[in-house]
C-alpha positions in Angstrom: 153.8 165.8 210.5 156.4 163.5 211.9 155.5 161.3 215.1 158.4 163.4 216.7 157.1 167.0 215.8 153.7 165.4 217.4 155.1 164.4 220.6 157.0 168.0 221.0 153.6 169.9 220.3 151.4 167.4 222.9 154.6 167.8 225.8 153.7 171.7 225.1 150.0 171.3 225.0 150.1 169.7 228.4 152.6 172.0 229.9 150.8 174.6 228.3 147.5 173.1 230.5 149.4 172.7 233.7 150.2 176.4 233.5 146.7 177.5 233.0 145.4 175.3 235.6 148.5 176.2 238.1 145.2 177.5 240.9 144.3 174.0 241.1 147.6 172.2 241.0 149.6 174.5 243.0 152.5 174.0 241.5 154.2 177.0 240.5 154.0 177.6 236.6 157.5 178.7 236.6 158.5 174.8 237.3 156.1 173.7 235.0 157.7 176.1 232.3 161.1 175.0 232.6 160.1 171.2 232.6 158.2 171.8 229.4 161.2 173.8 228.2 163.9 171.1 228.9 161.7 168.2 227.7 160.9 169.8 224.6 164.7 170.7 223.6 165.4 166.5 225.0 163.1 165.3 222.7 164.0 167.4 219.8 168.0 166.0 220.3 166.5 162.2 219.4 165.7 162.8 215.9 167.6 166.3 215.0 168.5 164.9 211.5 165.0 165.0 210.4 164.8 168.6 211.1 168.5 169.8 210.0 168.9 167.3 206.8 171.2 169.9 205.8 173.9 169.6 208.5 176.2 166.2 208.5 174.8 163.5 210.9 178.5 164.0 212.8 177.4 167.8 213.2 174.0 167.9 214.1 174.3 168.0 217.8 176.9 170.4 217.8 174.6 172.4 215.5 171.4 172.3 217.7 174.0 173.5 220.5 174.5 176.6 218.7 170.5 176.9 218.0 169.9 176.8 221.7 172.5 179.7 222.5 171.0 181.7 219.3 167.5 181.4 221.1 168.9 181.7 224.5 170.9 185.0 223.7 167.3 186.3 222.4 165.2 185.1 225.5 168.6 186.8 228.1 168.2 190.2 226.3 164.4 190.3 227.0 165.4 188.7 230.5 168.1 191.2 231.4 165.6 194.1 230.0 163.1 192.8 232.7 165.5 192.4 235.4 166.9 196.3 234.5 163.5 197.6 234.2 161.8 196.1 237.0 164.9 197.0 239.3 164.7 200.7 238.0 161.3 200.9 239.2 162.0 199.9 241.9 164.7 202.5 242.8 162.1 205.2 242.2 159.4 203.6 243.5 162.0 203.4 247.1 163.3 206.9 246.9 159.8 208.2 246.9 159.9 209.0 243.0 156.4 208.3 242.0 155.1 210.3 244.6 154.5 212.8 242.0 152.8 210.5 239.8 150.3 209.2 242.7 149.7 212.2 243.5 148.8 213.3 239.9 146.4 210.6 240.0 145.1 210.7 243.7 141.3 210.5 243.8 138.5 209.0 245.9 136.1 208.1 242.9 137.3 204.4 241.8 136.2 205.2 238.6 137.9 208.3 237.7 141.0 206.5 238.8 139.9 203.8 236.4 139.9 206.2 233.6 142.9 207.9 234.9 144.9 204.7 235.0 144.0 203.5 231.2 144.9 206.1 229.8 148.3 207.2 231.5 148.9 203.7 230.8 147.9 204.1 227.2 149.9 206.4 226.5 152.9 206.3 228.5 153.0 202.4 226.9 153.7 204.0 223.6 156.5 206.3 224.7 158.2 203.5 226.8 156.8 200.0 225.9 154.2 197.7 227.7 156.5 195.7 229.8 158.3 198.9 231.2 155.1 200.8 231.7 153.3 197.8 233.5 155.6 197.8 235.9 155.6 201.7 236.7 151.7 201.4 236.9 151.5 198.6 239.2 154.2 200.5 241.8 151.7 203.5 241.4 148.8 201.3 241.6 150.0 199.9 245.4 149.7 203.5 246.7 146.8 204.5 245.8 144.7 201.1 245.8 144.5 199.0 249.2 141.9 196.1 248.5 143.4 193.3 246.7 140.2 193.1 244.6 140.1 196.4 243.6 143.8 196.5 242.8 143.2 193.2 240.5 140.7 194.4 238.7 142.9 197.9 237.6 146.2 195.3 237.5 143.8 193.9 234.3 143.2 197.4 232.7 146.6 197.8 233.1 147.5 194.8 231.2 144.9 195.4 228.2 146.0 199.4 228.4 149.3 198.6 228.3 149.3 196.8 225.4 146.5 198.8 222.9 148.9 201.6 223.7 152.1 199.7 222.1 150.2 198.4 218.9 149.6 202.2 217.5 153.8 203.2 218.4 156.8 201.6 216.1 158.8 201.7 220.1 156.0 200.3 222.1 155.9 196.6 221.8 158.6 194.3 220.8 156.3 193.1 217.6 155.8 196.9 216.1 159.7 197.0 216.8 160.0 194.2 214.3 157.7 195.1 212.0 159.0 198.8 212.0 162.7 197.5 211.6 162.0 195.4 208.6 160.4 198.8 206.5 157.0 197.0 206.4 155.3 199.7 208.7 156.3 202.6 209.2 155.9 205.4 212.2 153.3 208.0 210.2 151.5 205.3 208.9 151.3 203.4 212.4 150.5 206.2 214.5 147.9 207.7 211.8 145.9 204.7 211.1 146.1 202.0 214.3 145.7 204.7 217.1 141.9 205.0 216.7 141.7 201.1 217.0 143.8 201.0 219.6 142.5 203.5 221.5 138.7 201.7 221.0 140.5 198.7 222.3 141.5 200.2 225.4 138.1 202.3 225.9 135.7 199.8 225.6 137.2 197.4 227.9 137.5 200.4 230.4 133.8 201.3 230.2 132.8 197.0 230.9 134.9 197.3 233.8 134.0 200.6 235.2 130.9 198.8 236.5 133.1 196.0 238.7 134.1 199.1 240.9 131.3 201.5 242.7 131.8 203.8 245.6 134.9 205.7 246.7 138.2 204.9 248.2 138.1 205.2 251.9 139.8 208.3 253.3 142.7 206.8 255.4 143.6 205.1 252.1 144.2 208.4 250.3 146.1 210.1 253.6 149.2 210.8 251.9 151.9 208.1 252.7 154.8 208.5 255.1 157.6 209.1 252.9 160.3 206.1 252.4 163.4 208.2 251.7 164.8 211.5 253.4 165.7 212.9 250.0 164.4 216.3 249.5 161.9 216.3 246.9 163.9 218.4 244.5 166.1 214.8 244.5 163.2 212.4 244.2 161.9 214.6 241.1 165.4 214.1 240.0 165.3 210.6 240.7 161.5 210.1 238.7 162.6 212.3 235.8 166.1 210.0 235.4 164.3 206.5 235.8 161.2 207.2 233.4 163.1 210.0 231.4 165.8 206.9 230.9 163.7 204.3 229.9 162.4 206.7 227.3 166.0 207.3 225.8 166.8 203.3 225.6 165.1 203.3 221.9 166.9 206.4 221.4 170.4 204.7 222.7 169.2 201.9 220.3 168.9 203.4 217.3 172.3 205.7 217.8 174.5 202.8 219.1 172.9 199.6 217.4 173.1 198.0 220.2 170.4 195.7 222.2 167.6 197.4 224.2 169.3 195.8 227.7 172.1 197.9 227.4 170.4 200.5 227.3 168.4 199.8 230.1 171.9 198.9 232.2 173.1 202.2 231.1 170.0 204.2 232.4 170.5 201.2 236.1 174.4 202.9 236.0 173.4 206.6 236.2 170.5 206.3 238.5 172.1 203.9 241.0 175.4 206.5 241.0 173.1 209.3 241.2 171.0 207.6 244.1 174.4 207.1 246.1 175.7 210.9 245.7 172.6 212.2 247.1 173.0 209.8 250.2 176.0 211.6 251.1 174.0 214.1 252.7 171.2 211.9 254.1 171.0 210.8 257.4 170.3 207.3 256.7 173.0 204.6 257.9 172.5 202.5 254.9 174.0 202.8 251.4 172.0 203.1 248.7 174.7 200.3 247.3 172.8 198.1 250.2 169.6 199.2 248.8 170.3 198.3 245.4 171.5 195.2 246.8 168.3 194.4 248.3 166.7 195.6 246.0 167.8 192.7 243.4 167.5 190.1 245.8 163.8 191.1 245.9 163.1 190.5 242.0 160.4 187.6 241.7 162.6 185.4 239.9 159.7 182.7 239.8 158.6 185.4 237.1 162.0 185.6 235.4 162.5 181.7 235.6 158.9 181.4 233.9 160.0 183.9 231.2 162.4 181.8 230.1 160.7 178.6 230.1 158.2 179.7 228.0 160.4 181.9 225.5 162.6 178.9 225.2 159.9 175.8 224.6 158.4 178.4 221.9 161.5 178.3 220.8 161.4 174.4 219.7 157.8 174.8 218.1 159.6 177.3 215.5 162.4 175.5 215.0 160.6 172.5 214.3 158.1 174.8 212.0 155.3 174.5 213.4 154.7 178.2 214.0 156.0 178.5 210.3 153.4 175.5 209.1 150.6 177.0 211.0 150.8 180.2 209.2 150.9 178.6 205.6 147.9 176.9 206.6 145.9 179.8 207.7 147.2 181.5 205.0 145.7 178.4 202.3 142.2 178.7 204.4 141.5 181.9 204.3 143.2 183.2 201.1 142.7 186.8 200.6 141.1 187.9 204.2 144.3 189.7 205.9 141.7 190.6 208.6 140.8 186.8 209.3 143.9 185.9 209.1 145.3 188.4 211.2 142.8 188.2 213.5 143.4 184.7 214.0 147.0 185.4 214.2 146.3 187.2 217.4 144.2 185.2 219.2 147.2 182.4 218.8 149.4 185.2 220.0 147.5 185.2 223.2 148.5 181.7 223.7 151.7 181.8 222.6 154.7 184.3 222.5 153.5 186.8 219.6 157.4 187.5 218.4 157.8 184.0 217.0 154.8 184.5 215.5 155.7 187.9 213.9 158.5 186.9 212.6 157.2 183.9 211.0 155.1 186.0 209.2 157.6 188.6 208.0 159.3 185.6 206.9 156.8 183.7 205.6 154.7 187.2 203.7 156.8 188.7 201.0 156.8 192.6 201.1 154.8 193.7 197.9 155.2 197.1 196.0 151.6 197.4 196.4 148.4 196.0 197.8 147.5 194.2 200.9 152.1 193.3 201.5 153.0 196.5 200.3 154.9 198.7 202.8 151.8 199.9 205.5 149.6 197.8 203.9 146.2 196.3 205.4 148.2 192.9 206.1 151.2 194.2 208.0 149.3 196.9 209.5 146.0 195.1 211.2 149.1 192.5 212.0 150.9 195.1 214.4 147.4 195.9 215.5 146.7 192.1 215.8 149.4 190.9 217.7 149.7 193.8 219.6 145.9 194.1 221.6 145.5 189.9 220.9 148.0 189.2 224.0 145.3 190.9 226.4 143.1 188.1 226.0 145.3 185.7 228.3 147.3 186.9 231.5 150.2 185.1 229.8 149.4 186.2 226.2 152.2 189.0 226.5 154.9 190.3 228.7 153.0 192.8 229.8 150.4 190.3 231.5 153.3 188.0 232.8 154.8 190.6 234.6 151.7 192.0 236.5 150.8 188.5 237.0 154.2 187.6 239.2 153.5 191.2 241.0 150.3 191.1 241.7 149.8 187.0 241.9 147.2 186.9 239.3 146.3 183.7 238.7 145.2 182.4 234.8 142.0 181.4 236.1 141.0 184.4 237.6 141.5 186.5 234.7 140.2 184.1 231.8 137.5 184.2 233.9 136.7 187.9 234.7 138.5 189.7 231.8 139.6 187.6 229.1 136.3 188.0 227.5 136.3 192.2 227.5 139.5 191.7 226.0 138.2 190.1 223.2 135.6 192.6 223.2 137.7 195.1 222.6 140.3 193.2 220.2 137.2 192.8 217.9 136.0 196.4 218.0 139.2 197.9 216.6 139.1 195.2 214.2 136.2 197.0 213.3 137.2 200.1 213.5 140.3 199.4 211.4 138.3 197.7 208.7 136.1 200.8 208.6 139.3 203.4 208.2 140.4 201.1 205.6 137.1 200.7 203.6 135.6 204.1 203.5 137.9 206.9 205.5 141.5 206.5 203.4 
């Protein structure tokens, strides 16, 4: 490893620290991100030759010009997906469209809205994705939950539900997505054989935490809430059904168009905000719901967007320079033959870094057998998807899922290493377990 490639890996080591430690440096881990981002790409233009020998010395920089708008294309569609999404949410969440889903889940026992919240999470993770669903629960979440400390600790089921339920669905996590893509997985196999996992991933964690929260709500706090639209509720059912009902067709406007997932989710933003502004004609309100909208985006926590991107982008320079790509091989040399190991270790690292790079160093790196461990639903590319899937629980920042509860509900990376990241991994091991089982004595 060059002195060069050592420097990049210690800048994002340290930025890296910064960010987990952002409680007792208050400074905002979006700033921190960005520098780390910036300094990595700067320090990675002083000896590009030694990483692009192929490219003529008078080319290089206009080479790694073209790298950083390859990776920044990637890192603006999961951006713009966000931004779509979270602004979607909120639209519903304004017009009083999850009033139907609160008041599915309205109860006074704190733990039978525990239970409630996994596994609607669960679930509704699969049919959406974890990012999307995250954000739904969290707007449902701030209805029904008024103590900050109660709301944090169902904010971390959220996160860990959120992302067991993508791991078992080809649509439910960007990584699956991949996988699923490339023909190594495929949906019967998926949904047959890493449900159960999952599913014990998501349970046990839900029992721990079950004990954090005794009592029952108070009951002004389940009084029902004065309603923050004068549609009729014919319209806000409308409005519910064509927010969640279109984030559900963006894989389906995926697969027919080929095109990327964020047009699908402006496509969905288009409908409902037009819809939204018809049934205003006969509201008495004096705004427009193009004001609203408008408000609306200037209310996105761009701290979380900006953060986003630092981090997608300074991953970015550790695969470029293969380090993600030598990191594999290596694991791959120690623990020859032990796809659960390996995998296992593979999503532990996903938890600290983004678990796409890492996926797609290993679908590059992993041929695709006819049979055995690489073949086509095999135990490797399988307990992988499983792997990389549940591992990002174990760290607020471990997945997107995590990053976004943590702008909107200002988690801090202290607080949850401290309180959850351990029931996490609890759970991560136990469908590890449960997986190895299905594979050793069920199929």
């Amino acid at each position: 490893m060059s002195t060069l490639t050592i420097c990049i890996v210690i800048v994002f080591c340290i930025g890296y620290l910064c960010i987990a430690l952002e409680s007792l440096t208050r400074v905002n881990k979006a700033a921190i991100a960005l520098l780390m981002c910036v300094t990595c790409w700067t320090l990675l233009m002083i000896g590009p030759s030694a990483y692009y020998p192929a490219v003529a010395a008078d080319g290089v920089v206009h080479h790694i010009a073209e790298v950083i708008e390859h990776h920044l294309g990637d890192a603006a569609g999961t951006l713009f997906f966000l931004m779509g999404a979270m602004t979607i949410v909120e639209i519903v969440d304004s017009n009083g469209g999850f009033n139907f889903v609160r008041d599915t889940m309205k109860t006074r026992s704190k733990r039978k809205l525990m239970w409630r919240v996994a596994f609607m999470t669960f679930f509704l993770s699969a049919i959406l994705d974890n990012l999307t669903t995250s954000i739904v629960m969290i707007m449902v979440l701030r209805k029904l939950v008024q103590s900050r400390g109660d709301r944090m600790i169902y904010s971390a089921l959220v996160v860990i539900a959120a992302n067991s339920g993508g791991a078992f669905s080809p649509i439910g996590d960007v990584t699956t997505i991949m996988l699923w893509i490339k023909g190594v997985i495929t949906t019967q196999g998926v949904l047959t054989e890493i449900f159960i996992p999952s599913l014990i991933s998501m349970m046990l964690p839900a029992f721990i935490l079950q004990y954090q929260l005794k009592g029952k709500f108070d009951k002004e706090h389940n009084l029902p809430k004065a309603e923050v639209s004068q549609f009729t509720k014919a319209q806000r059912d409308i409005i519910f059904w064509l927010g969640v009902g279109g984030l559900c067709f963006v894989p389906v406007f995926k697969t027919i168009t080929h095109l990327p997932p964020f047009m699908g989710i402006l496509l969905v933003l288009g409908v409902l905000w037009t819809v939204t502004e018809i049934f205003h004609y006969n509201t008495a309100e004096d705004d427009t719901m193009a004001k609203r909208v408008t408000d609306l985006l200037s209310r996105i926590d761009l701290s979380t967007i900006m953060f986003f991107l630092g981090i997608l982008m300074a991953v970015a320079v550790l695969q470029e320079i293969g380090v993600l790509t030598a990191l594999g091989e290596s694991l791959n040399e120690t623990f020859a033959g032990n796809y659960y190991l390996i995998c296992g270790i593979i999503g532990v690292l996903s938890s600290i870094v983004d678990n796409v790079p890492l996926v797609a160093g290993c679908m590059g790196m992993y041929p695709v057998a006819t049979e055995g461990a690489m073949a086509v639903d095999g135990v490797f590319w399988q307990a992988l998807a499983y792997c990389a899937g549940v591992g990002g629980s174990m760290l607020i920042i471990g997945s997107a899922a995590g990053v976004v509860v943590m702008g909107l509900e200002k988690i801090t990376f202290g607080w949850y290493m401290k309180h959850i990241s351990w029931i996490a991994f609890v759970g991560y091991l136990a469908g590890i377990v449960i997986y190895w089982l299905e594979r050793s004595f069920v199929l």
